[in-house]
C-alpha positions in Angstrom: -23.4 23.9 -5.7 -23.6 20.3 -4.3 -20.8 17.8 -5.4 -21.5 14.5 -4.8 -19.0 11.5 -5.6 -21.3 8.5 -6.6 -18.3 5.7 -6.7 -15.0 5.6 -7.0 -11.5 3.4 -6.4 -11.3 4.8 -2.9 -15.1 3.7 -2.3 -14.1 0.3 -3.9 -14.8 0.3 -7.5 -13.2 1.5 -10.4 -15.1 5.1 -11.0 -15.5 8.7 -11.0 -19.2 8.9 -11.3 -19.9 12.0 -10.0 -23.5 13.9 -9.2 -23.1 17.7 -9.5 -26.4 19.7 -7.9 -26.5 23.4 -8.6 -29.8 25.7 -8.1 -30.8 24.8 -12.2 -29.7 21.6 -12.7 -28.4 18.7 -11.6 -25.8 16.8 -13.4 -24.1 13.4 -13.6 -21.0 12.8 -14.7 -19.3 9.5 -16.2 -22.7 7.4 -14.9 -21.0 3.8 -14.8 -19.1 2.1 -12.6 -16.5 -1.4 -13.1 -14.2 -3.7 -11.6 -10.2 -4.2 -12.2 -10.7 -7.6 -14.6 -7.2 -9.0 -12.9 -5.4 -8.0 -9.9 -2.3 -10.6 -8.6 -3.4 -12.6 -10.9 -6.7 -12.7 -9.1 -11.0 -12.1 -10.3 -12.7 -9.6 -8.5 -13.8 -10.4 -5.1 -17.0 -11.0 -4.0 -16.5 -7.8 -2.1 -15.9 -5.9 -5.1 -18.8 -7.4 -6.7 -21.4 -6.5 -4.3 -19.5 -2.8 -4.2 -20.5 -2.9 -7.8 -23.9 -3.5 -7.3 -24.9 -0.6 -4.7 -22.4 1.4 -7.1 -24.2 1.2 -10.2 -27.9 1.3 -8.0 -26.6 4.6 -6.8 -26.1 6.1 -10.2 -29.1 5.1 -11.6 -31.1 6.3 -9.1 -28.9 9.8 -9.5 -29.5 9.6 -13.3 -33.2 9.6 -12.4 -33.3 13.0 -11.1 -30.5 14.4 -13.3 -31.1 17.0 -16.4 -27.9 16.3 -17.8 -25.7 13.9 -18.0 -22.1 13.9 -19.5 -19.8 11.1 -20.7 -16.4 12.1 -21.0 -15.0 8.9 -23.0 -16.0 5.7 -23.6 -14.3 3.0 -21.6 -16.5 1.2 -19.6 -15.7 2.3 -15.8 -17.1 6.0 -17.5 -20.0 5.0 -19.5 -22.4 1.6 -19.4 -23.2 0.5 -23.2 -25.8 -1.5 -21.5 -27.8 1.1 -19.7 -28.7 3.4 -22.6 -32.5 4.0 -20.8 -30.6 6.3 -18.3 -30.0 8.9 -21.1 -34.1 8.4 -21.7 -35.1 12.1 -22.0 -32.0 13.7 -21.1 -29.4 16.0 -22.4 -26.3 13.4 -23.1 -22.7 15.9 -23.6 -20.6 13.6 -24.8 -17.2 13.3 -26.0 -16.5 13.4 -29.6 -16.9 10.0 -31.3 -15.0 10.6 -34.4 -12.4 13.1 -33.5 -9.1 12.9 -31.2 -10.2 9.0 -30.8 -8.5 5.8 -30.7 -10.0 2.7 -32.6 -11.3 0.9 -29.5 -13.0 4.2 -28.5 -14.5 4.7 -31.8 -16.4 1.7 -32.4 -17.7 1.0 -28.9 -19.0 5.4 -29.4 -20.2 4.5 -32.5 -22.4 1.7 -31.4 -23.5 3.7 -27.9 -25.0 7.2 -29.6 -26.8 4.8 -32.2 -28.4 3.2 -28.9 -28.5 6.5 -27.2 -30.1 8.9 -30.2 -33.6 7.4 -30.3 -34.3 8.1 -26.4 -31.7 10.7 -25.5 -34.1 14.2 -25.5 -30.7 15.9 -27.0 -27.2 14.7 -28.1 -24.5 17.4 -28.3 -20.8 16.6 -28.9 -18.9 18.6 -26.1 -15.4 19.0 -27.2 -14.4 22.7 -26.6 -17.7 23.8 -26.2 -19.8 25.7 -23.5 -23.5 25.3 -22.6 -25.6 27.2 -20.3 -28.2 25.8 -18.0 -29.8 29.0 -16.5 -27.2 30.7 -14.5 -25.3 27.2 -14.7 -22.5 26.6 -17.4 -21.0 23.8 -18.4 -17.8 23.9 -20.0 -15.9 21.6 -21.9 -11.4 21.3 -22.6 -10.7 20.4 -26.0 -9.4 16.3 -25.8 -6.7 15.9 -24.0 -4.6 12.3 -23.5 -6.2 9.8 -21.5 -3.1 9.3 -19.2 0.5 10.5 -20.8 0.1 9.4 -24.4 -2.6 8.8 -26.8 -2.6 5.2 -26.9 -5.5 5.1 -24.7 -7.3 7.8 -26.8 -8.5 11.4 -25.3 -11.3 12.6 -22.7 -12.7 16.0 -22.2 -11.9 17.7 -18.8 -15.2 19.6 -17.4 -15.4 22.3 -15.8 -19.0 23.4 -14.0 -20.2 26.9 -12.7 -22.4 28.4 -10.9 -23.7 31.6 -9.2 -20.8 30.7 -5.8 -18.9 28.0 -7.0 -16.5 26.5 -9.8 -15.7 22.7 -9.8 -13.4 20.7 -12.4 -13.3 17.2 -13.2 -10.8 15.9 -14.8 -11.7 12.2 -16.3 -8.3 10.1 -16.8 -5.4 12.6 -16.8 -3.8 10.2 -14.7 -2.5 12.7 -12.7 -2.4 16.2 -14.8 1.4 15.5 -15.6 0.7 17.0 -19.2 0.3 20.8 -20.0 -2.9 20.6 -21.3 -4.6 18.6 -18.7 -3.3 21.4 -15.7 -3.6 24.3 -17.8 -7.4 23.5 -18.1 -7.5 23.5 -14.9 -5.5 26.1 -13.9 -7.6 28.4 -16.3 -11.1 27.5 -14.5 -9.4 28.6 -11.2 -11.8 26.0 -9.4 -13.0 25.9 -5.9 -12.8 22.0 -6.3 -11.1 20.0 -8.5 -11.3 16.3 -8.8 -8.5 14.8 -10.5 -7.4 11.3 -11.4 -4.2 10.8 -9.7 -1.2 9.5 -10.8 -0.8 5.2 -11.7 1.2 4.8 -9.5 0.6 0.9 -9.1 2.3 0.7 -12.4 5.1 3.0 -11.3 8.3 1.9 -13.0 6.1 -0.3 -15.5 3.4 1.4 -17.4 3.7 4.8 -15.6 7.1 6.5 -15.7 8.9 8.3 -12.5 9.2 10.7 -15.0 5.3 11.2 -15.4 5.1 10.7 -11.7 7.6 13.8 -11.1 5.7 15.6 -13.9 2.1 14.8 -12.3 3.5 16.3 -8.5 4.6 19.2 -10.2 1.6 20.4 -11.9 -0.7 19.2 -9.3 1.5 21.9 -6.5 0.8 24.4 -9.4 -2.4 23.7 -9.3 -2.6 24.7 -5.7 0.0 27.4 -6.1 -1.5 29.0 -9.1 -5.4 28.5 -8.0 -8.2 29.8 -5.3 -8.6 26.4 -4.9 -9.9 24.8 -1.3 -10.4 21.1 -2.2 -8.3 19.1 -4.3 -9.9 15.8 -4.8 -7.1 12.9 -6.0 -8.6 9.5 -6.8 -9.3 7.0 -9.1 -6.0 5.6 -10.8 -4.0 6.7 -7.7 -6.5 4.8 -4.9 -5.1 1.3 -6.7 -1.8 1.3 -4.6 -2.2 1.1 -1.1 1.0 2.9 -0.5 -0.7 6.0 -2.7 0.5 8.7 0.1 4.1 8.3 0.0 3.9 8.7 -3.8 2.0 12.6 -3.8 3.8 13.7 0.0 5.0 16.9 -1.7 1.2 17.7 -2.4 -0.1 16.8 0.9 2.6 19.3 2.0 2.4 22.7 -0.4 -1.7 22.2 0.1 -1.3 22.3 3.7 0.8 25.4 3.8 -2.1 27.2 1.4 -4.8 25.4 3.5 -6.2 23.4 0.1 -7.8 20.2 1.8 -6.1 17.1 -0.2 -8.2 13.6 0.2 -10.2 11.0 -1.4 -13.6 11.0 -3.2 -14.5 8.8 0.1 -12.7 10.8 2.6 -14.5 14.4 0.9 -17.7 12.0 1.2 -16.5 11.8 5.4 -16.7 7.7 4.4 -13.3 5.4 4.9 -11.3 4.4 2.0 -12.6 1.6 0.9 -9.8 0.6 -1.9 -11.1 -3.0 -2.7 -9.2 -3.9 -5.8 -6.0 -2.7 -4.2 -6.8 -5.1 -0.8 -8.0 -7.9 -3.5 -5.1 -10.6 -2.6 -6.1 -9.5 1.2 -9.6 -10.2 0.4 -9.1 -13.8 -0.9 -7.1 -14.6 2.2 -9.3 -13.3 4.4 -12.3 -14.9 3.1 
């Protein structure tokens, strides 16, 4: 198994696109990439908007040669409403677009798989559920919160196996700091897991230091509890450029069970690359 992170915060956009290649299939995961709409009050850089641009060539030229392609919920940095022609003779997985939904969720869904149907070679709703491509399976969590509550709605978590390897993929979890979201993982007992870290840029605000506590805690069980080697933290987290001082406990328990602890960009052997957290920086520099 090949995993291969597309785009993501650390890389400079907001993203986990993700290109999973096993010896049957190859597989793309959340094929869109976007931009933080206000940071310090500011637009995306120009930066961030040519980041953007090689970000969403990259997945479209992965989506090319992919089989499958899965969409674990439907905000905008996870799916693109306006590339529907990627899904052209593909299997889409998708998450549910009636059940364990929000309102916001549920109309842009319904919209997209009325798009998607007529081009899409097959359309399966992925909640729960398993599929096997050849010696590959694909295998779904039921919905879990997107984040800590369900006011942003539910994803799926995904996990991916082959003959050597297992990898999980969270989608927003936001840092695992509910049951559900680390007992999926836990239960796949992955080689690799890529998890949305903790918000911690909205620590204190829209992120409790009680979910941040609760996130550290199930991300050293993870570890603890796992065969794990490589814990990938990303996304949510790579918005604060003081991200490491919030997860030092991880860095620390994965060091003493050798698990490797980094960023989509540093497991890619790039540089972080954290744009939208460097924005007010960027303006000032240019």
């Amino acid at each position: 198994m090949k995993i291969i992170p597309l785009a993501s915060d650390s890389m400079g956009t907001r993203s986990m696109a993700t290109l999973v290649i096993t010896p049957d299939v190859h597989i793309l995961i959340d094929p869109s990439a976007a931009l933080g709409p206000r940071r310090y009050k500011l637009q995306p850089h120009k930066s961030e908007l040519l980041q953007l641009q090689k970000h969403k060539k990259r997945i479209e030229d992965a989506a090319l040669e992919s089989g499958v392609l899965i969409v674990t919920h439907y905000h905008f940095d996870h799916y693109d409403p306006g590339k529907v022609d990627i899904f052209s003779n593909k299997t889409a997985l998708v998450k549910h677009p009636l059940e364990n939904i929000n309102k916001s969720q549920k109309n842009r869904a319904d919209y997209f798989i009325k798009q998607m149907l007529p081009v899409a070679e097959v359309v399966e709703y992925a909640d729960g559920q398993s599929f096997d491509v050849g010696a590959t399976n694909i295998c779904f969590s039921q919905p879990v919160y997107h984040g800590t509550n369900n006011r942003l709605g539910y994803v799926v978590e995904v996990a991916i196996s082959d003959r050597d390897q297992m990898f999980v993929f969270t989608s927003d979890v936001e840092g695992a700091g509910i049951d559900a979201q680390a007992d999926f993982i836990i239960q796949n007992q992955p080689d690799v897991a890529y998890i949305d870290g903790p918000m911690t840029y909205m620590l204190g605000y829209r992120y409790s230091y009680a979910s941040l506590k609760a996130s550290i805690d199930h991300l050293i069980q993870i570890i603890e509890k796992t065969s794990l080697k490589t814990m990938i933290l990303d996304h949510h987290l790579l918005r604060d450029l003081k991200w490491k001082k919030h997860i030092v406990p991880v860095f620390d328990v994965g060091a003493e069970h050798d698990v490797q602890v980094l960023t989509a960009a540093e497991y890619c052997g790039m540089e972080n690359s954290m744009l939208e957290a460097r924005r007010k920086e960027l303006y000032q520099e240019h």
